[in-house]
mmCIF file of the N, C-alpha and C atoms, coordinates in Angstrom:
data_MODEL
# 
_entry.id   MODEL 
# 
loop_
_atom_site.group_PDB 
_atom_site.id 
_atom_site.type_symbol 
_atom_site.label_atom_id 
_atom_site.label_alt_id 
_atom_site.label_comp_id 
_atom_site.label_asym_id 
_atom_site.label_entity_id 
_atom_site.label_seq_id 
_atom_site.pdbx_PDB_ins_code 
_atom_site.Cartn_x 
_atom_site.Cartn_y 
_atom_site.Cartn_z 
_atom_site.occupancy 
_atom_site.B_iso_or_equiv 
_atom_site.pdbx_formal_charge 
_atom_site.auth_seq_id 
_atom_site.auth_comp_id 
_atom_site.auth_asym_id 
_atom_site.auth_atom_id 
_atom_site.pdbx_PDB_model_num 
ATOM 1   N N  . UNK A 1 1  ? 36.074 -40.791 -42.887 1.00 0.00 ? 1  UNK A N  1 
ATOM 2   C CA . UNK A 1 1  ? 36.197 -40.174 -44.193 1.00 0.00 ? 1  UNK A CA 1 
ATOM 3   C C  . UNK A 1 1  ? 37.568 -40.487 -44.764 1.00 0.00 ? 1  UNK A C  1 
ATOM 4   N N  . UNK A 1 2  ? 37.570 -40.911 -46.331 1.00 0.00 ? 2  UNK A N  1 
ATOM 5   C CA . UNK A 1 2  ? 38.880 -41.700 -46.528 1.00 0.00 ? 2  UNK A CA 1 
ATOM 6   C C  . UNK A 1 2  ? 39.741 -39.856 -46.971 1.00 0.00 ? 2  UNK A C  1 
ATOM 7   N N  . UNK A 1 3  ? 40.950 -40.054 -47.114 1.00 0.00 ? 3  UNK A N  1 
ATOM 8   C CA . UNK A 1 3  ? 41.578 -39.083 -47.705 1.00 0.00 ? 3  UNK A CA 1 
ATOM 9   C C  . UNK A 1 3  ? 41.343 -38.459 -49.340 1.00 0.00 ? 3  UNK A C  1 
ATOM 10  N N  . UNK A 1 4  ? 41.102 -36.718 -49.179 1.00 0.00 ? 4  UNK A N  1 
ATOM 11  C CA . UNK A 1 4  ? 40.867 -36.982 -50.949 1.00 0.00 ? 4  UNK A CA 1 
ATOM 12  C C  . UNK A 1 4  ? 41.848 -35.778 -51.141 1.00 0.00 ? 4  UNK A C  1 
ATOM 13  N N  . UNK A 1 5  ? 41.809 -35.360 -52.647 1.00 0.00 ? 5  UNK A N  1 
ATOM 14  C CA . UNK A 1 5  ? 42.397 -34.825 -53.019 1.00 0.00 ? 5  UNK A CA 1 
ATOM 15  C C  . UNK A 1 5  ? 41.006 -33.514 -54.191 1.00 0.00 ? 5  UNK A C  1 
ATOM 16  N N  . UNK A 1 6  ? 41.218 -32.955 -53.663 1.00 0.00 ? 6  UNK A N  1 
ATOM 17  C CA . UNK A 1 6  ? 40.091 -31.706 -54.609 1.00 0.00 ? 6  UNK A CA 1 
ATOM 18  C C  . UNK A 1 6  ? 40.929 -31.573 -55.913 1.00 0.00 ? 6  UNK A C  1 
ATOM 19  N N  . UNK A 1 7  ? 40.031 -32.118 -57.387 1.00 0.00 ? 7  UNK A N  1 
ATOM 20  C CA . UNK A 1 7  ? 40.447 -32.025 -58.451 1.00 0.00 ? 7  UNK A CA 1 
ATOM 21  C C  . UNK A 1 7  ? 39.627 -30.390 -59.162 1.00 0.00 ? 7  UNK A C  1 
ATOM 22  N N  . UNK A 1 8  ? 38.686 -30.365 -58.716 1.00 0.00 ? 8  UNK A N  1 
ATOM 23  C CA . UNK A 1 8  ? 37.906 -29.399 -59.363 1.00 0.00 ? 8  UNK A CA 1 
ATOM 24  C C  . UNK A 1 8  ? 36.622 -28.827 -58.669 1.00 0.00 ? 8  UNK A C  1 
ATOM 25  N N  . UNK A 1 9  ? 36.795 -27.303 -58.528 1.00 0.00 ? 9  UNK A N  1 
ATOM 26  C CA . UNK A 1 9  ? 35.623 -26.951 -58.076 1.00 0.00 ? 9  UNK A CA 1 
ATOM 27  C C  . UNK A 1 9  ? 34.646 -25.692 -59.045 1.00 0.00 ? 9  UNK A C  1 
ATOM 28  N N  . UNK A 1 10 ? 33.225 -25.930 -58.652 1.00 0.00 ? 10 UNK A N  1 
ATOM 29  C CA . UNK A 1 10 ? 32.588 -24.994 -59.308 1.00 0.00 ? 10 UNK A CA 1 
ATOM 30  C C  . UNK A 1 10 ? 31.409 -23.864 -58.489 1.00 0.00 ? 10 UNK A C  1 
ATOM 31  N N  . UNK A 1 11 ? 30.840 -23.254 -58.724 1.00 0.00 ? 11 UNK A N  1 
ATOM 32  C CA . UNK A 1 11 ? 30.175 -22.547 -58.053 1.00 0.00 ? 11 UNK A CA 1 
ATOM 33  C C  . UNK A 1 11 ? 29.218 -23.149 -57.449 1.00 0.00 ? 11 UNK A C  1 
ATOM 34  N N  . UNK A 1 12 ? 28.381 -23.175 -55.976 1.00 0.00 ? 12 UNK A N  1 
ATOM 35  C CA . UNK A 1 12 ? 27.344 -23.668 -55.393 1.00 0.00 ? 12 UNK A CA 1 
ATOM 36  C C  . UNK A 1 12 ? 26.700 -22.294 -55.322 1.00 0.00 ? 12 UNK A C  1 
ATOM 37  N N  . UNK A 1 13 ? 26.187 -21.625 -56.048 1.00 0.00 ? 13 UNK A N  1 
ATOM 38  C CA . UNK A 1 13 ? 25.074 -20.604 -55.673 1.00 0.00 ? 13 UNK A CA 1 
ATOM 39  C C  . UNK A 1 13 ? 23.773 -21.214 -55.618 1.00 0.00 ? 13 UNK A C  1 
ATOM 40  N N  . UNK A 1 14 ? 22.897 -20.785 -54.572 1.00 0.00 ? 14 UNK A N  1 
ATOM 41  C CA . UNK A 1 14 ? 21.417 -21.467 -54.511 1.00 0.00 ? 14 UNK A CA 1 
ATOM 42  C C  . UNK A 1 14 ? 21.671 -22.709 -53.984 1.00 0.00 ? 14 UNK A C  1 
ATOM 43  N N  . UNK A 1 15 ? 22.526 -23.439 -53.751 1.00 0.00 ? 15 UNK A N  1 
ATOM 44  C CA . UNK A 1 15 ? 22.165 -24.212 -52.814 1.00 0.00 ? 15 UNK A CA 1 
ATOM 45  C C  . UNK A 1 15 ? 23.399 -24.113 -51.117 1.00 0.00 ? 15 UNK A C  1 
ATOM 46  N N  . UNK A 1 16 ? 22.431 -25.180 -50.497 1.00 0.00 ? 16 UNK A N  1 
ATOM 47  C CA . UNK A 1 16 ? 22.788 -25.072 -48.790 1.00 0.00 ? 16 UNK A CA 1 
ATOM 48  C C  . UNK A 1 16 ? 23.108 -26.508 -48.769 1.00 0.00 ? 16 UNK A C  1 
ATOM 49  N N  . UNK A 1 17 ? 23.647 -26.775 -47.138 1.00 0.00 ? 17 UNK A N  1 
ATOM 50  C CA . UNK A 1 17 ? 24.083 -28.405 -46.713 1.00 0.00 ? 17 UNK A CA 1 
ATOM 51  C C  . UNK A 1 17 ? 22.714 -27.669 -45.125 1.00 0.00 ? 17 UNK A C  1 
ATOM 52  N N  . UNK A 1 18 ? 22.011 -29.518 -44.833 1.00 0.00 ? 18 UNK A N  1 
ATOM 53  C CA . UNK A 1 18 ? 21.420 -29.512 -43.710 1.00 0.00 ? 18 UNK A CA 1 
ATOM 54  C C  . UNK A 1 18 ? 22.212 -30.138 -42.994 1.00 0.00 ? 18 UNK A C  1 
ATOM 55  N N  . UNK A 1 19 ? 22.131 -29.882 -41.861 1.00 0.00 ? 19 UNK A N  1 
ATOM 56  C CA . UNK A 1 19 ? 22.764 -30.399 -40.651 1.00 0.00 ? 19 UNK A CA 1 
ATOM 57  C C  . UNK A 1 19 ? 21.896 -30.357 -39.573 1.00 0.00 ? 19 UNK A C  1 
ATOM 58  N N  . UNK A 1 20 ? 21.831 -31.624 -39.309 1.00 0.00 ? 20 UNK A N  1 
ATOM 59  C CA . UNK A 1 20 ? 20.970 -32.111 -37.448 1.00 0.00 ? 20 UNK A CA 1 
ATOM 60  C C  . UNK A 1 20 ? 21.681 -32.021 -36.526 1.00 0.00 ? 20 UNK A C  1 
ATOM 61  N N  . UNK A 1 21 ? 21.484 -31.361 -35.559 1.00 0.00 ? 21 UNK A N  1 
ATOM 62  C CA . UNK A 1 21 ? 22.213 -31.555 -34.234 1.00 0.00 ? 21 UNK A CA 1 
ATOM 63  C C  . UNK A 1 21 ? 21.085 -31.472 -33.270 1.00 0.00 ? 21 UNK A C  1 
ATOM 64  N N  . UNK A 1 22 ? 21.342 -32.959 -32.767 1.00 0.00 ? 22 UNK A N  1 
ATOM 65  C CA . UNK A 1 22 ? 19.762 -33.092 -32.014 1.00 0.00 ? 22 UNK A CA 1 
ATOM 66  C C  . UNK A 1 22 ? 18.126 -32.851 -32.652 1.00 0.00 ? 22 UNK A C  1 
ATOM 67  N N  . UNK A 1 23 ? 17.588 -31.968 -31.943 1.00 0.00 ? 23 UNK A N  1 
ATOM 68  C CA . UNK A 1 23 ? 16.437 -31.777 -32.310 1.00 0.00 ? 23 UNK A CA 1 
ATOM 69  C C  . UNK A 1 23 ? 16.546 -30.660 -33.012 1.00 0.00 ? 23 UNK A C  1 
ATOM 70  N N  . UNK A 1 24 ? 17.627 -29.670 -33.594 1.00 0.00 ? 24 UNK A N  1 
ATOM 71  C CA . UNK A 1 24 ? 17.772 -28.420 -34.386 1.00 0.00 ? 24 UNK A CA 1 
ATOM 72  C C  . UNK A 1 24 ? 18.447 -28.735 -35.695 1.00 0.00 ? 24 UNK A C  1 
ATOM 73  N N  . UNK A 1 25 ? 17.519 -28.018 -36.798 1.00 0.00 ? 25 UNK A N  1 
ATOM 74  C CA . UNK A 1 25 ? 17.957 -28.025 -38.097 1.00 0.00 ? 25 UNK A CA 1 
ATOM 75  C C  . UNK A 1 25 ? 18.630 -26.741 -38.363 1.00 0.00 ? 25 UNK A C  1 
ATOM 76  N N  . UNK A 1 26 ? 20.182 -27.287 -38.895 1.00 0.00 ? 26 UNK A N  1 
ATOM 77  C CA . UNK A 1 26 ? 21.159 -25.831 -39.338 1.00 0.00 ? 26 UNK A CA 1 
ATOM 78  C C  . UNK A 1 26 ? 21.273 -25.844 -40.738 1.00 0.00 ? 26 UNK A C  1 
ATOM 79  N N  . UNK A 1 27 ? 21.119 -24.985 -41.486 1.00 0.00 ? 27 UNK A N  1 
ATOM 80  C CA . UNK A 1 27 ? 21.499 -24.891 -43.122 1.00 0.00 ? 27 UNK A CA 1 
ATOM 81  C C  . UNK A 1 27 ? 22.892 -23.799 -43.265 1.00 0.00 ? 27 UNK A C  1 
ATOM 82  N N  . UNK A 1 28 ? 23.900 -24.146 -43.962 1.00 0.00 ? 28 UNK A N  1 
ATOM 83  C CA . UNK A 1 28 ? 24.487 -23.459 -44.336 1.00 0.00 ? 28 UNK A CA 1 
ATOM 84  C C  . UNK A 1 28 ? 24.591 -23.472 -45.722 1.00 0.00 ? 28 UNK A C  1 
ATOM 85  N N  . UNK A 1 29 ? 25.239 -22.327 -46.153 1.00 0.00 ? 29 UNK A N  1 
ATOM 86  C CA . UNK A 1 29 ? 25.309 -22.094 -47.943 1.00 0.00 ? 29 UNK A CA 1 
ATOM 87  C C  . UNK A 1 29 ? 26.425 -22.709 -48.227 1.00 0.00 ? 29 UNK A C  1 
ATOM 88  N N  . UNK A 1 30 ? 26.195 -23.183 -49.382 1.00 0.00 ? 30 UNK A N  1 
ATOM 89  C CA . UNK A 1 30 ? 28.015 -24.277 -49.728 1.00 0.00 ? 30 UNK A CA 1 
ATOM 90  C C  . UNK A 1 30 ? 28.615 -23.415 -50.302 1.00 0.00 ? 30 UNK A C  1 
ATOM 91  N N  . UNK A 1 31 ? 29.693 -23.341 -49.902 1.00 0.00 ? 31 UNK A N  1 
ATOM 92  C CA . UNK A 1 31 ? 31.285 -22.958 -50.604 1.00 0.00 ? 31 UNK A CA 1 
ATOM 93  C C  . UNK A 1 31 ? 30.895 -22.635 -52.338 1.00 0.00 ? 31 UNK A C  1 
ATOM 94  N N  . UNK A 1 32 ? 31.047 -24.265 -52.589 1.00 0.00 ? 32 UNK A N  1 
ATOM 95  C CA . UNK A 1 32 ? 31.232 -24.539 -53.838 1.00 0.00 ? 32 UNK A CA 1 
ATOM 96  C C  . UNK A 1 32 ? 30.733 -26.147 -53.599 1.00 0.00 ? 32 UNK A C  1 
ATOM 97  N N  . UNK A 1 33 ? 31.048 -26.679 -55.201 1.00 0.00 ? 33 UNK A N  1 
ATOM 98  C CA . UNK A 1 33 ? 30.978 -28.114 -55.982 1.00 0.00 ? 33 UNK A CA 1 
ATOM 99  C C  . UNK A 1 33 ? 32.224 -28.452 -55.708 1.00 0.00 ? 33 UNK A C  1 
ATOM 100 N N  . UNK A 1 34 ? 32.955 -29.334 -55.522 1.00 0.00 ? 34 UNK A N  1 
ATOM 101 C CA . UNK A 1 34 ? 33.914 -30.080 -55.656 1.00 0.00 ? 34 UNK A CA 1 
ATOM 102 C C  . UNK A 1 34 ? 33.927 -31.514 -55.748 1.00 0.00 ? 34 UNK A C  1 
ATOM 103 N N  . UNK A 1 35 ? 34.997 -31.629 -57.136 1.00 0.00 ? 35 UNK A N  1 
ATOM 104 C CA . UNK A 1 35 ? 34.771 -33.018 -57.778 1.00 0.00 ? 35 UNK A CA 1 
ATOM 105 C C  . UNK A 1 35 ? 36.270 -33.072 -56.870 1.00 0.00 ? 35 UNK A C  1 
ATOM 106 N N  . UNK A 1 36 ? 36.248 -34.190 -56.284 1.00 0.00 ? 36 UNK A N  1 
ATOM 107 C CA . UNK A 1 36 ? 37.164 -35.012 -55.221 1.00 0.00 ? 36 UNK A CA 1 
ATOM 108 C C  . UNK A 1 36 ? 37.785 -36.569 -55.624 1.00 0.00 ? 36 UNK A C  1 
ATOM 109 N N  . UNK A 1 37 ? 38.891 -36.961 -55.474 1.00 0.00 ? 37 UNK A N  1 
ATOM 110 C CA . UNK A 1 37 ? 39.434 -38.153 -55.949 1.00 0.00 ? 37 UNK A CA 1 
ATOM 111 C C  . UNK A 1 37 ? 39.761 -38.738 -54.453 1.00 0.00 ? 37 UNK A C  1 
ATOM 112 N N  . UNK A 1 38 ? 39.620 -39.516 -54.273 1.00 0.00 ? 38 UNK A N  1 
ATOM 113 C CA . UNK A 1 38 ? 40.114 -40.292 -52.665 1.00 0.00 ? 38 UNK A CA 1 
ATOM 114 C C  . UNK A 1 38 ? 41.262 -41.097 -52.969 1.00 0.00 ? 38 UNK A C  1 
ATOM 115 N N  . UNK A 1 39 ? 42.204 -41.766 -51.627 1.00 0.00 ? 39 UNK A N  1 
ATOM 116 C CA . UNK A 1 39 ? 42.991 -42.482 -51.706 1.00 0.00 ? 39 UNK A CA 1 
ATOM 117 C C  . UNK A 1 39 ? 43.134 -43.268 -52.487 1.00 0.00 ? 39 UNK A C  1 
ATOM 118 N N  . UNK A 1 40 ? 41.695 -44.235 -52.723 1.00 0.00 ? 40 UNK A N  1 
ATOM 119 C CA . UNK A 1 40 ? 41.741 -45.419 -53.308 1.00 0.00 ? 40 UNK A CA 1 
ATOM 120 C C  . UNK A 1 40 ? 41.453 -45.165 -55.375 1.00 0.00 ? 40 UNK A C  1 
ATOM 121 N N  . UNK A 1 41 ? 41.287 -43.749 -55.529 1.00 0.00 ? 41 UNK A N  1 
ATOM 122 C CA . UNK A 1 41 ? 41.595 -43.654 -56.895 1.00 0.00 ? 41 UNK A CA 1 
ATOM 123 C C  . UNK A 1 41 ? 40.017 -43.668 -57.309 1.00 0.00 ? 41 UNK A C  1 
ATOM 124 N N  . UNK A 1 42 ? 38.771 -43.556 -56.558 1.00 0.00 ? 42 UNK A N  1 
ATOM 125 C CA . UNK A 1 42 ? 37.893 -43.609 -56.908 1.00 0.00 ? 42 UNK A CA 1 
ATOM 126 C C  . UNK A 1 42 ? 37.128 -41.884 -56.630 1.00 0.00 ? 42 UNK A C  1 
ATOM 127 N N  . UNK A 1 43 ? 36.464 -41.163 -57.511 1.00 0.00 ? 43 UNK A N  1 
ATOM 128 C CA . UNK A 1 43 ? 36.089 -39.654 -57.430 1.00 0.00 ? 43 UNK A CA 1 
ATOM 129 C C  . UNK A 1 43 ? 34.491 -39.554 -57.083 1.00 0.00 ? 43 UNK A C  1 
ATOM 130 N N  . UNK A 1 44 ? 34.012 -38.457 -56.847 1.00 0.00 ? 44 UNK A N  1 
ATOM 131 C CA . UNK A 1 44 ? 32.740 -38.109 -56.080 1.00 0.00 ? 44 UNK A CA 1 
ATOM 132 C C  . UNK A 1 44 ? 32.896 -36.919 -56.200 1.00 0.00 ? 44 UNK A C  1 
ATOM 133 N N  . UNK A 1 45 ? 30.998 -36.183 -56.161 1.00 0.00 ? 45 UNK A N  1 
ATOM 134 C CA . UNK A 1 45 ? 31.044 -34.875 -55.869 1.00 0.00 ? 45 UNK A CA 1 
ATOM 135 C C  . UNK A 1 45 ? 30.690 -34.677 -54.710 1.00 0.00 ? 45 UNK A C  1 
ATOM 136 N N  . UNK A 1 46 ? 31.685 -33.680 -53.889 1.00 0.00 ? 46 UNK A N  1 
ATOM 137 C CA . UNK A 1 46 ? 31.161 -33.057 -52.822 1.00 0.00 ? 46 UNK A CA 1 
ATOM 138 C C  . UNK A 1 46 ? 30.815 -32.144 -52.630 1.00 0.00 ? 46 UNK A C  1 
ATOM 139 N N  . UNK A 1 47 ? 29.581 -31.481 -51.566 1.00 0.00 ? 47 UNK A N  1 
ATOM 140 C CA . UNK A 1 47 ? 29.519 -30.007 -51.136 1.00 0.00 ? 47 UNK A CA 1 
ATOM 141 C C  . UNK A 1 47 ? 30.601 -29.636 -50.436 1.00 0.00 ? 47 UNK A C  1 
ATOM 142 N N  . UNK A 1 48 ? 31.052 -28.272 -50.252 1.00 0.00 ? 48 UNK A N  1 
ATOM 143 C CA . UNK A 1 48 ? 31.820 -27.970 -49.562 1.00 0.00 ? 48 UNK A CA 1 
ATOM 144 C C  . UNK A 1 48 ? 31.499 -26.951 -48.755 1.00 0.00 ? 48 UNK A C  1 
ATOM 145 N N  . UNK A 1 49 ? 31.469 -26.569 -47.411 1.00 0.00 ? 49 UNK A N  1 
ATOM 146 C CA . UNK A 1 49 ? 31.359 -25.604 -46.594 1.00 0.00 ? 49 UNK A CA 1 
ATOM 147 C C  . UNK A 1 49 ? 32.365 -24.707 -45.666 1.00 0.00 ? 49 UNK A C  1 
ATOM 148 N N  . UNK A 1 50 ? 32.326 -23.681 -45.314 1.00 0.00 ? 50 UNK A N  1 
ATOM 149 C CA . UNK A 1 50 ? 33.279 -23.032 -45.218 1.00 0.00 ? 50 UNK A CA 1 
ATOM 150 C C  . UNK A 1 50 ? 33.606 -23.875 -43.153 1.00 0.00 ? 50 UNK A C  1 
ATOM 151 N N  . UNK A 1 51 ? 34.590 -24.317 -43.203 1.00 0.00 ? 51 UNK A N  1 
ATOM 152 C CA . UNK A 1 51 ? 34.982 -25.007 -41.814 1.00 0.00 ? 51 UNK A CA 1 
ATOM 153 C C  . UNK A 1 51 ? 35.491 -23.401 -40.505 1.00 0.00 ? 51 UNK A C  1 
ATOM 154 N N  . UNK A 1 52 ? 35.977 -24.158 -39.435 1.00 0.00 ? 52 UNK A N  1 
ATOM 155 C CA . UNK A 1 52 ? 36.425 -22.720 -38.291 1.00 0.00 ? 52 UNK A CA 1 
ATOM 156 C C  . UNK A 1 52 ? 37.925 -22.501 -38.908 1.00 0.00 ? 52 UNK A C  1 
ATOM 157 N N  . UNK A 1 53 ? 38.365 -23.218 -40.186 1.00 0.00 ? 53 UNK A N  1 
ATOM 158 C CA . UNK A 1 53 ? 39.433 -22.093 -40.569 1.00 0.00 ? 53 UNK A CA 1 
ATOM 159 C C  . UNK A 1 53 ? 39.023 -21.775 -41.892 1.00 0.00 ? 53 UNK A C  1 
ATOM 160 N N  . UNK A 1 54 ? 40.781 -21.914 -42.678 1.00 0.00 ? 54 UNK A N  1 
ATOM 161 C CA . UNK A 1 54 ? 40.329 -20.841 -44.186 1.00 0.00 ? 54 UNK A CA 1 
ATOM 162 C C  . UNK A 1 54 ? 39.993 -22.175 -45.087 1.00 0.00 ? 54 UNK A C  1 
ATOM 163 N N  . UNK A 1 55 ? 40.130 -23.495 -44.759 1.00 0.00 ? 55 UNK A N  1 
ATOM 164 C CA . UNK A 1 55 ? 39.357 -24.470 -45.900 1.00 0.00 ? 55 UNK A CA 1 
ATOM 165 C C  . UNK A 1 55 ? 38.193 -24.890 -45.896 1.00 0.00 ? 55 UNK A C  1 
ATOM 166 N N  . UNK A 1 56 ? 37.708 -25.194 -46.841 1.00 0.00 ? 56 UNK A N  1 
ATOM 167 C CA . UNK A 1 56 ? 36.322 -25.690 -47.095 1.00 0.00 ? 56 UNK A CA 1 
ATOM 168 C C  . UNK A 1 56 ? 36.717 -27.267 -46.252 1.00 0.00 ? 56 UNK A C  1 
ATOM 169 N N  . UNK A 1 57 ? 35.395 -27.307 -46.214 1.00 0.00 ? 57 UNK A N  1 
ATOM 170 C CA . UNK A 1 57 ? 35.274 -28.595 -45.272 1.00 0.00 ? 57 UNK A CA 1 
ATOM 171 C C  . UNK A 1 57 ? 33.882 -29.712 -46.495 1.00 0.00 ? 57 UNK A C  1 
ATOM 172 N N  . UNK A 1 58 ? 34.015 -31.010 -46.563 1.00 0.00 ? 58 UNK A N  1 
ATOM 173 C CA . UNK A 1 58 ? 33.137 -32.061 -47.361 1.00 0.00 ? 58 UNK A CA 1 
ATOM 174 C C  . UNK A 1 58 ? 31.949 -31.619 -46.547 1.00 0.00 ? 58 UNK A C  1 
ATOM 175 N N  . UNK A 1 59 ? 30.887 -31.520 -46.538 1.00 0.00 ? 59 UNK A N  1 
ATOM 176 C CA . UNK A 1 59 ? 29.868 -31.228 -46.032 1.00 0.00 ? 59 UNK A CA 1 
ATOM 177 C C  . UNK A 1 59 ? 29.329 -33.601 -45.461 1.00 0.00 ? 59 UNK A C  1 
ATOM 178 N N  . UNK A 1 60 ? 30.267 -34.262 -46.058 1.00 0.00 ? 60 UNK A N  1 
ATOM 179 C CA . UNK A 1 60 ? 29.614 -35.627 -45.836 1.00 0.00 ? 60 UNK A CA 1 
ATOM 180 C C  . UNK A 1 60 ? 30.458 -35.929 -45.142 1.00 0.00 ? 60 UNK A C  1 
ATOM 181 N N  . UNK A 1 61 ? 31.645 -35.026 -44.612 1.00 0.00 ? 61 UNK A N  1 
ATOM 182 C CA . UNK A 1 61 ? 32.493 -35.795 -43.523 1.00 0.00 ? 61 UNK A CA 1 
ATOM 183 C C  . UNK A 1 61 ? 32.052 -35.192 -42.047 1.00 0.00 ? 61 UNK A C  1 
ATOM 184 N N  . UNK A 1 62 ? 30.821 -34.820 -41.989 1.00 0.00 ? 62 UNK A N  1 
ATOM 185 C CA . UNK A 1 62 ? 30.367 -34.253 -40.450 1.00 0.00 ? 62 UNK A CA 1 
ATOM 186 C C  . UNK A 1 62 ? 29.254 -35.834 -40.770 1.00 0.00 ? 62 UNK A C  1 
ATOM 187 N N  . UNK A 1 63 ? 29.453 -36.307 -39.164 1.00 0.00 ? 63 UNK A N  1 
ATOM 188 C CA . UNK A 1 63 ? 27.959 -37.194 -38.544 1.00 0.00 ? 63 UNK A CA 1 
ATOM 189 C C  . UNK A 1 63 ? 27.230 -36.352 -38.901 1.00 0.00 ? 63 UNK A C  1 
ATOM 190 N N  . UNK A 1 64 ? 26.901 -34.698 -38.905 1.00 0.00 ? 64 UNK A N  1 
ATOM 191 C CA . UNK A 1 64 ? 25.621 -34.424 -38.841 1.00 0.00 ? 64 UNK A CA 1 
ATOM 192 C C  . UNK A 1 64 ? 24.667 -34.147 -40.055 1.00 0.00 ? 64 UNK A C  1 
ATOM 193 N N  . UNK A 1 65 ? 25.738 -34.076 -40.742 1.00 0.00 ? 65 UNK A N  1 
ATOM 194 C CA . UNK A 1 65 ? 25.503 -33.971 -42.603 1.00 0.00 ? 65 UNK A CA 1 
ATOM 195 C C  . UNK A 1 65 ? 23.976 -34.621 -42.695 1.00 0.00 ? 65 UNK A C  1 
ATOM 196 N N  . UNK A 1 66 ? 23.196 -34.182 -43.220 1.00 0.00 ? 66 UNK A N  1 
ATOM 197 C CA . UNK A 1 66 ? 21.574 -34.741 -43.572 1.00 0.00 ? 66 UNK A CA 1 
ATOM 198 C C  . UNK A 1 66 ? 21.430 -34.666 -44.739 1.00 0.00 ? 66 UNK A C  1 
ATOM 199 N N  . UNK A 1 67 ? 21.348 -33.501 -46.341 1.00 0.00 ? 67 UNK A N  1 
ATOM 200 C CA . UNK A 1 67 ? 20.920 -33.655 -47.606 1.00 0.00 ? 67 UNK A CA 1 
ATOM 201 C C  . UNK A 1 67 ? 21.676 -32.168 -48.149 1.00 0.00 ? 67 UNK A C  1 
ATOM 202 N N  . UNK A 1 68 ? 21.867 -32.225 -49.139 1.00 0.00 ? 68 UNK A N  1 
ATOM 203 C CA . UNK A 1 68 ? 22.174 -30.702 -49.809 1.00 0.00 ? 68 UNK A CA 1 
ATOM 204 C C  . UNK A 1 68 ? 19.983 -30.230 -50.306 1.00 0.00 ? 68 UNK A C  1 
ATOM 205 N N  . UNK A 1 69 ? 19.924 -28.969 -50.043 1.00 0.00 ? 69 UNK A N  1 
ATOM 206 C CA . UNK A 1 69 ? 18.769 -28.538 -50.590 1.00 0.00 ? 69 UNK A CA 1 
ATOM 207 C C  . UNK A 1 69 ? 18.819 -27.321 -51.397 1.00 0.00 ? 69 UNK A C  1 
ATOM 208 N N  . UNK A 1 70 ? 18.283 -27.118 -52.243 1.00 0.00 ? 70 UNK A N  1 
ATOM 209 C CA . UNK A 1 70 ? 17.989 -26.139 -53.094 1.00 0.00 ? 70 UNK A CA 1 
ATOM 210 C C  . UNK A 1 70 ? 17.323 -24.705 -52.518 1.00 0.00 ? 70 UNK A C  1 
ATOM 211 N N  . UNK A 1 71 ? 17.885 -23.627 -52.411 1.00 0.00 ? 71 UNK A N  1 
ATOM 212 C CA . UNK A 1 71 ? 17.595 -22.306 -51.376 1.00 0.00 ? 71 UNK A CA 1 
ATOM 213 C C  . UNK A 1 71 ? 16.194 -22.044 -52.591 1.00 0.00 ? 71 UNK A C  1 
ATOM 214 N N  . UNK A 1 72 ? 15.235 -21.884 -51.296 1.00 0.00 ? 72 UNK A N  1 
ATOM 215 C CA . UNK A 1 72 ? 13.860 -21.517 -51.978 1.00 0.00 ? 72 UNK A CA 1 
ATOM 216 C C  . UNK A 1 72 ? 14.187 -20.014 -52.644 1.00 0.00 ? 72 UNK A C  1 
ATOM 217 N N  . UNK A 1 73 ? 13.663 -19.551 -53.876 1.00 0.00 ? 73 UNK A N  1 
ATOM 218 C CA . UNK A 1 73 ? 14.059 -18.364 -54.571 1.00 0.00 ? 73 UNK A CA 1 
ATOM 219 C C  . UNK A 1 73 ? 14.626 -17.943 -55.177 1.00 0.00 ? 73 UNK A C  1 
ATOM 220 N N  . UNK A 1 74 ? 16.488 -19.140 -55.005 1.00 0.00 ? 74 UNK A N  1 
ATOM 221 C CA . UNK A 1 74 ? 17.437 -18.880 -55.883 1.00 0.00 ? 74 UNK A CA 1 
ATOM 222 C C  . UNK A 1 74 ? 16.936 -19.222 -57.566 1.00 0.00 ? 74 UNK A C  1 
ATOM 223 N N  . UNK A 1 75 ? 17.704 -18.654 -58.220 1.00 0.00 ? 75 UNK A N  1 
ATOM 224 C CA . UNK A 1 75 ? 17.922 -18.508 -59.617 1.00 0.00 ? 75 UNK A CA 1 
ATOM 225 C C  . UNK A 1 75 ? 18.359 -19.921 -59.761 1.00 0.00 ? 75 UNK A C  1 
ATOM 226 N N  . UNK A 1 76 ? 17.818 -19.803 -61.365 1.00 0.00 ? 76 UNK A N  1 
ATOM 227 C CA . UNK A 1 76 ? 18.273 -21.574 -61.780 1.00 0.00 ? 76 UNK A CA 1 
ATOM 228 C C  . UNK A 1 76 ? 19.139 -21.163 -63.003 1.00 0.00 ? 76 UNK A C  1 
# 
């Protein structure tokens, strides 16, 4: 994962990040949206999830990262 810099974040309500580990599917709820700029000056949106400390973590810098999905029920 190259280095970024978080320019902007917005609310992720209603949606989750999947994660595979092995044969088990984990969903967590995202943080937030974050629009991200990397080293090389080029930007992306990322999910963000809450990591084992107090920062959000890219939900695409884990191997186990699989898709962002939409929480069945949430509000649009």
């Amino acid at each position: 994962m190259k280095p970024m810099t978080i320019v902007q974040i917005i609310p992720a309500d209603g949606w989750c990040a999947l994660f595979v580990e092995g044969a088990a599917e984990k969903r967590y709820a995202l943080t937030c949206w974050a629009l991200v700029e990397y080293s090389d000056g080029t930007r992306s949106i990322e999910g963000m999830v809450h990591g084992n400390d107090a920062y959000p973590l890219a939900c695409s810098s884990s191997k186990n990262f699989s898709k962002y999905e939409r929480v069945k029920g949430a509000e649009r």
